[in-house]
Every structure is written in structure tokens, then in C-alpha cells.
Phi, psi and omega in degrees: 000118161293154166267131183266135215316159167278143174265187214282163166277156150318124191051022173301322198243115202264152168237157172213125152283124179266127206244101150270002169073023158248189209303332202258019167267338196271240180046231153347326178294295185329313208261353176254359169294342209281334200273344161092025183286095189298086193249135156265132189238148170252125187226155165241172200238137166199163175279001176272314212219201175204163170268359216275326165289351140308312164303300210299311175308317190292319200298300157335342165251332164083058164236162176271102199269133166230153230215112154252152169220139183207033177310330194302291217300298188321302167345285171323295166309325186297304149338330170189058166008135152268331188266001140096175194252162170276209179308316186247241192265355177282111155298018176011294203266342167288329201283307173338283187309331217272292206290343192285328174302340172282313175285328176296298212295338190286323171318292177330297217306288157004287184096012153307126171338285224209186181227122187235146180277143161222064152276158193255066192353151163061358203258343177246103183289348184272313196258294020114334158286172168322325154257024140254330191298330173298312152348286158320282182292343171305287201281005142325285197128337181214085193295315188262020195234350168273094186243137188259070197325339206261333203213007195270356166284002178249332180242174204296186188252167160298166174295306197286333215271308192284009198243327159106037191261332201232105185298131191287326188269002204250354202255172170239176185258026180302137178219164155104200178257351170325153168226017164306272196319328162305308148340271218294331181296349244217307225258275137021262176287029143097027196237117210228021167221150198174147182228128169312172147343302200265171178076153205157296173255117157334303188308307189282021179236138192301299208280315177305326182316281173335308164296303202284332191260007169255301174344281200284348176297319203248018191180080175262021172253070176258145190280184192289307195285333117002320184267290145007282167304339174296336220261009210200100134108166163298120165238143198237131161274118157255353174162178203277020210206310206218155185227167206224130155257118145305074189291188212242318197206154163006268176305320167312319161293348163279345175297298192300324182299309178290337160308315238255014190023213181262352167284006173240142187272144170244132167277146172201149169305142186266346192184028160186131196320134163202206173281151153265132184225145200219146189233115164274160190314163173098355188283172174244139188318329176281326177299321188280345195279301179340288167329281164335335194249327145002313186265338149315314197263003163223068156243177191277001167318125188298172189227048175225020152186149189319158185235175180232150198216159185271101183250148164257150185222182158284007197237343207215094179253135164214191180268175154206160190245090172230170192248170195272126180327149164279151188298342191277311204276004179261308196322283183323344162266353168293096198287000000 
């Protein structure tokens, strides 16, 4: 008669999570710590996303995190999928697989069993069935070393689960979009602060899609800060090379100004409150006088004859005399 493996002593066996620090991650962490299971939880940095619900979650729980910024790589993918976008602009299944590949190696480095998850079968229609998670964890690199703790009594078993590193009978069987059971599992371990679900990702937002499916049309080779400057302010298409970031407030120009490093011209009103308009490389003197009169028209400036506004570039600051854009033709330039 077989025997099913002895399972591990307590703190014998280390995991590494890919943590994004909502409820079903905080979780899956949980139900494989109960198991006396050593867990690293891992988050990623992109100008799409942040770690800051990841810090906050990890301190709540008491795990211990590490912060990848991986913009470049991430960038890239974002740029030509293989599995193609979601509603906007979200790769799932590429970005998954991607970051999961990132937690094996760190798993390797480590000298962790497995890398575990806290996806939910059926709970994502695109990345989240059955067949992409298998999808998923393939193209990692590392399929039978991915265990989802949340949903794995629904899926085929793992390497650690047949090796007894992980007990099997102790993970569940949650599917669907439902969140009761989470809840109640949420109650159950005293954790009793959470942020929904939804929101997060840039990529999954419309009017940023849009700025961004304008970006790579008209700029692919463009970078994380290129990507960056989109996240701030009114954006003008000025011509097929180059746009204009507007602020809207305050806080936008400050954004924009900390974004926009030295590879960007910055505009500013010379003698009446107005915006910071920020330019990208590549312009032409009619582009920037364009720019220039953008930032005239929604400053306190009259708009019934030129003003003088400042542009600083890296190489240079000087002045210009321009008159306020007309409003029609600013609509029409609105990304």
C-alpha cells in the first residue's frame, strides 16, 4: 500500500509569493504559512502599477518583501503581447507569466520549493481559467513548481504537493468571481483591513489605454518615462513625432516637472498663473510655438494677443511671444 510523503517541519520548507497585496494574495500566503511554510512575498514596479498596496499588506501580515521594478522588461511586452490585450490595453497573460518568471528565478536564487500564487480558477475571464493558468505557469518556465493554494484542489497537483513539501489536503477549492469565501476566510484569520479588488493597473483603464495605444503608435521605441508623462496633466498630439503634457493643477505640474527629466522642454508662463506644459524630444520650432500657445490657453493670460511664456530645453532657456491657442483646434489635438 502506498504512503503519501511525510509532510516538512516547520520552517523547513521556504515559498516565494508573488504578492500584490490584495485579499486573495494575503491568503494563499496565509493558508501555506499555516502549514509551518517560511514564505517570501514578491511585488512588482512598473509605471502601470505600484508596490504601495503590497508594502501596506506585507507590514499587516508580518511578510517579508521584495520590490522588483522590471519597466524596462515589462515595457516591452506590453508592446507586442503574444496572447494579445484584454478590454484595453492589459496583457494578463503575458504580464502574469512574465512576473511569474521573475519569482522562479528569485525562488532558484533562494533555494525555495515553489512559487505560489493567489489566483482563483474562474475568477479573471481572460488569465484566470483553466486554461491560461496552465498557460500561464508553462511559459514561465516553471509549470509544475507553480502552486495556486487558493484554487489547487481544481487543478492538476504540483511537484511540491507530490513531494509532500506542500500538503494538498490542507489547500482549497475556491473558483469563481464570487468573494464570500474570502471573506469569510478574511474574518476567520483576524485580517480584517483589505482593498478590493478591482483597480490597480493602469492597463485596464480607458482614457490611459487610449494615451498609451496613441504612445506606441506614434513613438515605439518609446520608454517607462515616455510612459510616465502620460499618467499627468491634458495630452495634445502635436504632430507625428511629438505631444504636449499640459497640467490641469498644481499637483499636476509637479508631476509633470518631476517626470519630465532633461530630455523634455518645459514651458511655463512668463507673467500670469498658468500651466507647466512639458514637450517631447523631436520637435520642431512650429511644434513648440503650438505647445507654447496650449499653455497660453488654459493659463490667466488674455487670449486676445500674444504673451511671453519661458521655454527651458537642456541645452538652453529662452523666451517666446505667442498668442492662445484657439480652442477648437486644441479639442482636436486632445489625446
Amino acid at each position: 500500500m502506498a504512503t503519501s510523503p511525510s509532510l516538512p517541519q516547520p520552517g523547513s520548507v521556504r515559498a516565494v509569493a508573488l504578492f500584490s497585496g490584495g485579499l486573495d494574495s494575503v491568503l494563499a500566503v496565509q493558508v501555506v504559512r499555516l502549514q509551518g511554510i517560511d514564505v517570501l512575498g514578491v511585488t512588482f514596479e512598473t509605471p502601470f502599477f505600484s508596490a504601495r498596496k503590497a508594502r501596506e499588506a506585507a507590514r499587516q501580515i508580518d511578510l517579508s518583501l521584495r520590490v522588483v521594478d522590471f519597466a524596462d522588461e515589462h515595457l516591452e511586452m506590453v508592446k507586442a503581447p503574444r496572447y494579445g490585450y484584454g478590454r484595453n490595453m492589459n496583457p494578463c497573460i503575458d504580464c502574469h507569466a512574465l512576473m511569474l518568471r521573475k519569482a522562479g528565478g528569485i525562488m532558484e536564487e533562494t533555494g525555495a520549493a515553489f512559487v505560489l500564487t493567489g489566483e482563483v480558477l474562474g475568477q479573471r475571464p481572460m488569465s484566470q481559467g483553466k486554461q491560461s493558468l496552465y498557460v500561464v505557469a508553462k511559459n514561465s518556465g516553471y509549470l509544475d513548481r507553480v502552486v495556486r493554494p487558493l484554487s489547487a484542489l481544481l487543478l492538476p497537483e504540483t511537484e511540491p504537493e507530490r513531494e509532500g513539501k506542500v500538503d494538498r489536503e490542507r489547500l482549497l477549492a475556491i473558483q469563481g468571481r464570487g468573494r464570500k469565501p474570502q471573506m469569510q476566510m478574511a474574518a476567520d484569520m483576524g485580517i480584517t483591513s483589505y482593498e478590493t479588488p478591482a483597480g490597480g493597473c493602469l492597463l485596464t483603464d480607458v482614457s490611459f489605454s487610449r494615451r498609451l495605444r496613441d504612445l506606441f503608435s506614434h513613438n515605439p521605441g518609446c520608454t517607462p518615462r515616455d510612459v510616465e508623462m502620460l499618467k499627468q496633466g491634458r495630452l495634445f498630439r502635436i504632430d507625428e513625432r511629438t505631444r504636449a503634457m499640459v497640467g490641469r493643477n498644481h499637483r499636476d505640474n509637479l508631476a509633470i516637472e518631476r517626470a519630465a527629466g532633461d530630455r523634455y522642454t518645459l514651458i511655463r508662463m512668463a507673467g500670469y498663473p498658468g500651466p507647466l506644459t512639458a514637450l517631447s524630444p523631436g520637435w520642431s520650432e512650429e511644434g513648440l510655438r503650438l505647445a507654447a500657445s496650449l499653455c497660453v490657453l488654459y493659463s490667466d493670460a488674455p487670449k486676445d494677443r500674444p504673451v511671453a511664456v519661458n521655454i527651458r530645453t537642456e541645452a538652453e532657456s529662452r523666451s517666446l511671444e505667442v498668442a492662445a491657442a484657439a480652442p477648437d483646434d486644441a479639442a482636436g489635438r486632445l489625446v
